[in-house]
C-alpha positions as CSV (number, residue, x, y, z in Angstrom):
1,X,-74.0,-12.5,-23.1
2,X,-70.0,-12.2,-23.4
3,X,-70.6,-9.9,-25.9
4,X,-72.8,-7.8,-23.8
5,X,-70.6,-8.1,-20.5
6,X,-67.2,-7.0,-22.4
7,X,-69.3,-3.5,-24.3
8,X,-71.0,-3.2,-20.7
9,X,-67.5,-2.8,-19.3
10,X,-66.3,-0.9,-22.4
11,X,-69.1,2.1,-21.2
12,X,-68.2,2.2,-17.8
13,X,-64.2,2.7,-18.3
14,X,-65.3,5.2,-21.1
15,X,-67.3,7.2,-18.1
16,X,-65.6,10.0,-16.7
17,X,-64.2,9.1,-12.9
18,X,-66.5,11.5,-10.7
19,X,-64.9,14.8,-10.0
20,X,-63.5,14.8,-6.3
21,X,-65.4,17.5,-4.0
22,X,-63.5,20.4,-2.9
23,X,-63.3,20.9,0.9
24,X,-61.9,23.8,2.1
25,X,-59.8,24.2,5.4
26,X,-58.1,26.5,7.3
27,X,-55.8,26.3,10.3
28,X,-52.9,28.6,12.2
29,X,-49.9,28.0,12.7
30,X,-49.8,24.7,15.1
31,X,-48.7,21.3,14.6
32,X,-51.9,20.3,16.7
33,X,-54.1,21.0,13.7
34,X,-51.1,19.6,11.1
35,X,-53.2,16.2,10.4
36,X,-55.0,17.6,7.5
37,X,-51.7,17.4,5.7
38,X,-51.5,14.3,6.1
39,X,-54.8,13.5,4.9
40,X,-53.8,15.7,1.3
41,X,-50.3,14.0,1.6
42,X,-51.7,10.2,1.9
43,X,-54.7,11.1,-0.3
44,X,-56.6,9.6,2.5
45,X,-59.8,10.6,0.7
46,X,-59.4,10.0,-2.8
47,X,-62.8,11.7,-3.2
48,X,-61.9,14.9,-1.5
49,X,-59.6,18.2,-3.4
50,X,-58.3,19.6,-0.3
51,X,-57.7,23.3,-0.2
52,X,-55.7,24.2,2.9
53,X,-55.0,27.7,4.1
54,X,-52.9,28.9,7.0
55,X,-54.9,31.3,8.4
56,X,-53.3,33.1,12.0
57,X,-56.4,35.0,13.4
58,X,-59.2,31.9,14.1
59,X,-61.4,35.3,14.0
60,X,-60.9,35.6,10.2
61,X,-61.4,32.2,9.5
62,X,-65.1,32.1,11.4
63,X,-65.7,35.0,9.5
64,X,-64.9,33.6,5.7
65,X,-67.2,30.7,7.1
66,X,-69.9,32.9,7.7
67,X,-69.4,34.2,4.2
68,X,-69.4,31.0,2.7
69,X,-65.3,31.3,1.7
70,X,-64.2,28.4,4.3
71,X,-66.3,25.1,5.3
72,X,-64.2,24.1,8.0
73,X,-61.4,25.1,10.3
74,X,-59.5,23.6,13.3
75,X,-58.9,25.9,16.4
76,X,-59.4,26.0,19.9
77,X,-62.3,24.6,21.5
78,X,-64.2,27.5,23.0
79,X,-66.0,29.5,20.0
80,X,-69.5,27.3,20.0
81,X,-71.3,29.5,22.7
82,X,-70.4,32.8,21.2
83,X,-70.9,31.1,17.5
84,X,-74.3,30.6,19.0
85,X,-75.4,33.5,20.8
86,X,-74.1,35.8,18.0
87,X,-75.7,33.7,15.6
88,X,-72.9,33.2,13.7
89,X,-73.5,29.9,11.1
90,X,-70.5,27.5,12.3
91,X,-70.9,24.9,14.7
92,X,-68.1,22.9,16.0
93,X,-68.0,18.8,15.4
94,X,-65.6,17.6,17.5
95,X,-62.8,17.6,20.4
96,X,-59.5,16.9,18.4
97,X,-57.0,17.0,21.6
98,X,-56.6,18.0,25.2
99,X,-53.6,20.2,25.5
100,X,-51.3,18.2,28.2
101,X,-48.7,20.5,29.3
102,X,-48.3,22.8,25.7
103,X,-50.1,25.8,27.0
104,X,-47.9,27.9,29.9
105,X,-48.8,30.7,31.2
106,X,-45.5,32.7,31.5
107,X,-44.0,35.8,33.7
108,X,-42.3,38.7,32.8
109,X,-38.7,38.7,35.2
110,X,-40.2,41.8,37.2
111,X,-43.4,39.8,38.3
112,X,-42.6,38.0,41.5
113,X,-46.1,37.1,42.3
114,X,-49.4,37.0,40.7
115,X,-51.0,40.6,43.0
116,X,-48.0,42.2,40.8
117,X,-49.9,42.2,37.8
118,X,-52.8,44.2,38.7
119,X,-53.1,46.7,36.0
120,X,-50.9,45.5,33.9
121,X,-51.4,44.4,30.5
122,X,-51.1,40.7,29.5
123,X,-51.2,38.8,26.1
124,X,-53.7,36.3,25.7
125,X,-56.3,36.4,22.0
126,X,-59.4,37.8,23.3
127,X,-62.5,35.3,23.0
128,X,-59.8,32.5,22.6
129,X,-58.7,30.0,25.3
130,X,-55.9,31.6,26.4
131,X,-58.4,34.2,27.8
132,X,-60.0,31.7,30.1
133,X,-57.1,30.2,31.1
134,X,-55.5,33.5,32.1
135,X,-58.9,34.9,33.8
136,X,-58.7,31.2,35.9
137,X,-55.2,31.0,36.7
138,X,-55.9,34.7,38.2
139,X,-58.5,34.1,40.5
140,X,-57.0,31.0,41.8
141,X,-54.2,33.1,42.9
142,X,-56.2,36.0,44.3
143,X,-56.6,38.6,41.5
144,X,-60.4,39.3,39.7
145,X,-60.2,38.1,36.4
146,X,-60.8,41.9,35.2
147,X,-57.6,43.3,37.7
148,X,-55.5,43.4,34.3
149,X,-55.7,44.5,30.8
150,X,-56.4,41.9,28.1
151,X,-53.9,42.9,25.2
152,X,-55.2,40.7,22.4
153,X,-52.7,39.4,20.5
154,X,-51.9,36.4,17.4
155,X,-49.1,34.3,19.1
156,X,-46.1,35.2,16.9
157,X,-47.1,39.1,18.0
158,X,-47.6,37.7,22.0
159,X,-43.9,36.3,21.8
160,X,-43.0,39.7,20.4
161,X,-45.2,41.8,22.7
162,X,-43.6,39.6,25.9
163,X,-40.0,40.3,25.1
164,X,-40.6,43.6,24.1
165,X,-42.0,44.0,27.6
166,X,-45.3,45.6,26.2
167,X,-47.1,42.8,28.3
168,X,-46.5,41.5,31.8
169,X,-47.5,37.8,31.2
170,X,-49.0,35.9,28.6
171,X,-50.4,32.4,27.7
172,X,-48.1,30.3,25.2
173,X,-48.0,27.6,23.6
174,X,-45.3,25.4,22.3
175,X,-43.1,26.5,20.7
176,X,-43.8,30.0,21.2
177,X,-43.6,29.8,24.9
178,X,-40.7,28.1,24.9
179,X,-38.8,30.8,22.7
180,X,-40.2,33.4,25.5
181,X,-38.3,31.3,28.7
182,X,-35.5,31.3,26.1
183,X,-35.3,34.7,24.7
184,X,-36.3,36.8,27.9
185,X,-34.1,36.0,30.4
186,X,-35.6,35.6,34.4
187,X,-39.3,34.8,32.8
188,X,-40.9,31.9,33.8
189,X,-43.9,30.1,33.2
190,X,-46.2,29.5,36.7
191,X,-48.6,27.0,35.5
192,X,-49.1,24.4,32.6
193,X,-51.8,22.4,31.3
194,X,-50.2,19.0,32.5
195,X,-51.4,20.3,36.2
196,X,-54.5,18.4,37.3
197,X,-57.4,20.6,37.2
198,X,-56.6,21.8,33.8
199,X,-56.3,18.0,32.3
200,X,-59.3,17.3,34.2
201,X,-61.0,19.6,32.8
202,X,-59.8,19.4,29.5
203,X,-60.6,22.9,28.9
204,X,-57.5,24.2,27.3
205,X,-57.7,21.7,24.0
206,X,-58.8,21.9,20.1
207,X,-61.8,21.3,17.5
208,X,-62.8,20.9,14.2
209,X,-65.3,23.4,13.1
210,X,-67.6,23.3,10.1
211,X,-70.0,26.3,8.8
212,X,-73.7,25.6,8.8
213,X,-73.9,25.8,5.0
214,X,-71.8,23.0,4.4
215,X,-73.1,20.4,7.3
216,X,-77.0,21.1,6.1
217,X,-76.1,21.2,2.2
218,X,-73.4,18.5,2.3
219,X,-74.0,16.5,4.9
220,X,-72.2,13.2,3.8
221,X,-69.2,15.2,2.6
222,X,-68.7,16.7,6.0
223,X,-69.4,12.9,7.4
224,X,-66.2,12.2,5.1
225,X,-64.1,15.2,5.9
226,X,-64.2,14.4,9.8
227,X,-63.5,10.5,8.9
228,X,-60.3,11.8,7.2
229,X,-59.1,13.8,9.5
230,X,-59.3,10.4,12.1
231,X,-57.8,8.4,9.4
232,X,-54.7,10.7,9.1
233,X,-54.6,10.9,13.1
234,X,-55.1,7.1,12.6
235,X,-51.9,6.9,9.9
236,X,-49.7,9.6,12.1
237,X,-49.8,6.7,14.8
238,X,-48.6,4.4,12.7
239,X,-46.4,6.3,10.9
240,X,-45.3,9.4,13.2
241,X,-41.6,10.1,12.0
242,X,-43.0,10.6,8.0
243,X,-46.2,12.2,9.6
244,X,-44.1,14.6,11.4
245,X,-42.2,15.8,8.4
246,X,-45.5,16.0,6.3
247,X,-46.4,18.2,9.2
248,X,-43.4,20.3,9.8
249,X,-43.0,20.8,5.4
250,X,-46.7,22.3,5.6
251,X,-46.4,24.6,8.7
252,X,-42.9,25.2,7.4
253,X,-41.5,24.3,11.3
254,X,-38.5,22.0,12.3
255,X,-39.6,18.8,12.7
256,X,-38.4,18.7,16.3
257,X,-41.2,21.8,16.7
258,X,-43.3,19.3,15.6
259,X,-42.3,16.5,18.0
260,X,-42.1,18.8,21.0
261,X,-45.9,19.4,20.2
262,X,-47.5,16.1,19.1
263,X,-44.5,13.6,19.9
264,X,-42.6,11.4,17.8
265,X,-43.5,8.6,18.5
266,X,-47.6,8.6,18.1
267,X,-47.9,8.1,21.6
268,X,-49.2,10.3,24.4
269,X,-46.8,13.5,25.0
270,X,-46.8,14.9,28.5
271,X,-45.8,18.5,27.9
272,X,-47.3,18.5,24.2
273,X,-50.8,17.3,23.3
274,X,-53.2,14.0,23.8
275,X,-54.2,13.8,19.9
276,X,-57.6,12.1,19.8
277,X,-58.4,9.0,17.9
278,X,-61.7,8.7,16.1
279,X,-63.0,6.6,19.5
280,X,-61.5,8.9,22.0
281,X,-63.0,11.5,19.8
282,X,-66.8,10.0,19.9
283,X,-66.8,8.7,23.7
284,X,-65.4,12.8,24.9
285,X,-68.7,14.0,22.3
286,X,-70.4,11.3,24.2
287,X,-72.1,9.5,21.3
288,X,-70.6,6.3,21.8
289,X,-70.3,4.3,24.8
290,X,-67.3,3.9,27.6
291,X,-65.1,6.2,29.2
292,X,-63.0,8.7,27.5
293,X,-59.4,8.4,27.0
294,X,-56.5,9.7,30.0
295,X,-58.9,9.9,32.7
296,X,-61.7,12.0,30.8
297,X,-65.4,11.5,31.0
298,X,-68.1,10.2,28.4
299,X,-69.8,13.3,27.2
300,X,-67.3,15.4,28.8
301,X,-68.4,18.1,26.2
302,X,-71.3,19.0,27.9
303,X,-69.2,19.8,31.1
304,X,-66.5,22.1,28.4
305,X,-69.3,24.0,27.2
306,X,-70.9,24.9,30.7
307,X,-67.6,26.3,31.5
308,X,-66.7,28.1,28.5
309,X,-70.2,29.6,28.8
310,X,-70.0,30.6,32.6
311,X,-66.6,32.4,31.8
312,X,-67.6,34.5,28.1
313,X,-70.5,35.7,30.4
314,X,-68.6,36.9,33.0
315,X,-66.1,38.6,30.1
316,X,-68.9,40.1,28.2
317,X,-68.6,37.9,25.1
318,X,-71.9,36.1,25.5
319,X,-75.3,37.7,26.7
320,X,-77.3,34.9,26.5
321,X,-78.0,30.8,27.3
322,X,-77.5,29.5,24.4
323,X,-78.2,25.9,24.5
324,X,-75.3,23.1,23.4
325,X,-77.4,22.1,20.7
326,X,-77.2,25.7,19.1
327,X,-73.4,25.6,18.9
328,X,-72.2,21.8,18.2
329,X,-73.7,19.7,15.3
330,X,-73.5,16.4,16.7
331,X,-74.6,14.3,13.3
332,X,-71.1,14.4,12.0
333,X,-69.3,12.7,14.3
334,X,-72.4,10.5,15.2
335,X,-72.6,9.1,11.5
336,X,-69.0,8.1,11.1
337,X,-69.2,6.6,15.0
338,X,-72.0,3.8,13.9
C-alpha cells in the first residue's frame, strides 16, 4: 500500500498543472477601474491570465465585446438599457462605486449663469454619464436638456476642448477637472457629485461589464473574475499605499492622482469615489440582505436603471422598455454572494 501511495503521488506531480484561463479586460484611463491591476499584480487568481487593455472610448470596448475580442470591461454605469434595446450581447454585473464628489460639472469664465449656455456647445461623451448628468443639472437650473449642443468628447480631448474654449462647460472628473479650474483661469465648477441628490441617487458611479458569450459559455470563470476584482478591492483596503502605486504604474498617473480619486487610506473619500466591497456590492444589486453602504438602498439598482432609462429616452438613445433583466446578468454576482 506504501508502494502504491508514493507511485500514486509520483503521477499526480508528473501531471501538467492546468493551464490558467485567459480573461480579457479593458478599462480607460481612471484610477476607479485600477483594481484589476491589483488582482494581475497580487495574482489574486492564480487560475486566471489576465490580459488588460486601456481602452479610452467605453464605445470601442462594447463593440470588441460584441465581436467576441473583450469579455469584460469596467465603465460607467449607464450602458445596460441601450446594451439592451440595441441588442447588443453585454450585460453589466455589478455596481463597483458611487462617484462622491469626482465628477464636476465645470464653467467656462464667460458663463455667469446656467441661461448663458443656451446654444452653446458643452463637452460631455454622448450615451455616457456625463450626458445625464449634464441634461439634469440643466433642467434643475431652468434650461431643457436639448437648449445646448452635446459635443461628445473622450476626457483628455474634453480638458482640451474646455481650455481651448471650443466648449462652454463640461463634465469632469478627477483629475481632468481639476486640471480645467487649474489651467483656465475664472472657470469653475457649479455642482459635484458629493451634493445630496446626486449621492442619493447614486447615478453618477461605475460597473463591471461582461459580454453575453463569456457569462453563458463560462459561467464559473466569470463567477471568478468578479470574485477577484472584490478580492483586490478587498487587498487595496488593507494595503492602499502599495495598491495605489500598483495603480498609478498601470495607468501610468502620479500616485497622488491616484489618492485624490480612490484615497490613500482605503477608506471612504469625499471628493473622490465610495469603492464597493464585495457586500456593499451584492446588497446595492440587491441579492443579499440589509441596507446598502453610505445611506444607499438594498436593490438600489432597480431605481439606477429606471432613471438611466427615463433620460436615454428622452435623448433618443433608447426607443424601447427594455426590461432590467435584458440588460444586467444577475447570476454572477448572486453565485459569489452565497
Amino acid at each position: 500500500m506504501k508502494r502504491l501511495l508514493i507511485l500514486a503521488a509520483a503521477v499526480l506531480l508528473a501531471l501538467p498543472a492546468q493551464a490558467a484561463e485567459k480573461v480579457r479586460v479593458s478599462l480607460f484611463s481612471w484610477p476607479g477601474y485600477g483594481f484589476w491591476f491589483i488582482a494581475k499584480e497580487k495574482n489574486l487568481a492564480p487560475d486566471i491570465d489576465w490580459d488588460i487593455q486601456i481602452i479610452e472610448d467605453p464605445y470601442e470596448s462594447f463593440a470588441q465585446m460584441a465581436a467576441g475580442k473583450l469579455d469584460v470591461t469596467s465603465s460607467t454605469v449607464e450602458y445596460g438599457p441601450i446594451a439592451a434595446d440595441t441588442d447588443v450581447p453585454v450585460k453589466l454585473v455589478t455596481y463597483t462605486n458611487p462617484s462622491t464628489g469626482t465628477d464636476k460639472i465645470i464653467l467656462a469664465p464667460d458663463i455667469k449663469e446656467p441661461k448663458d449656455l443656451k446654444g452653446k456647445s458643452v463637452a460631455v461623451l454622448e450615451g455616457g454619464l456625463t450626458q445625464i448628468f449634464m441634461g439634469i443639472w440643466l433642467e434643475k437650473n431652468g434650461v431643457k436638456f436639448d437648449e445646448v449642443k452635446y459635443t461628445n468628447v473622450i476626457m483628455d480631448d474634453a480638458v482640451a476642448a474646455m481650455v481651448s474654449g471650443k466648449v462652454a462647460a463640461g463634465e469632469f472628473w478627477e483629475p481632468f477637472g481639476g486640471k480645467v479650474l487649474e489651467t483656465l483661469k475664472g472657470s469653475r465648477a457649479v455642482t459635484n457629485s458629493l451634493e445630496p441628490y446626486w449621492l442619493e441617487t447614486a447615478l453618477l458611479g461605475d460597473g463591471m461589464y461582461m459580454s453575453d458569450a463569456f457569462l453563458t459559455k463560462k459561467p464559473e470563470l466569470a463567477a471568478k473574475t468578479l470574485k477577484a476584482y472584490f478580492d483586490a478591492v478587498a487587498w487595496w483596503k488593507k494595503n492602499p499605499k502599495e495598491g495605489n502605486a500598483i495603480i498609478a504604474k498601470g495607468l501610468n498617473f502620479s500616485e497622488k492622482e491616484v489618492a485624490d480619486v480612490i484615497g490613500s487610506d482605503g477608506q471612504w473619500l469625499k471628493g473622490g469615489i465610495y469603492a464597493f466591497d464585495q457586500e456593499d456590492a451584492a446588497r446595492f444589486m440587491g441579492v443579499k440582505e440589509g441596507p446598502g453602504p453610505i445611506g444607499l438602498k438594498n436593490g438600489q439598482i432597480k431605481d439606477h436603471w429606471a432613471l438611466t432609462l427615463e433620460w436615454w429616452k428622452k435623448f433618443g438613445l433608447v426607443k424601447g422598455d427594455p426590461k432590467i433583466e435584458e440588460g444586467i446578468a444577475f447570476a454572477p454576482i448572486t453565485t459569489i454572494s452565497k
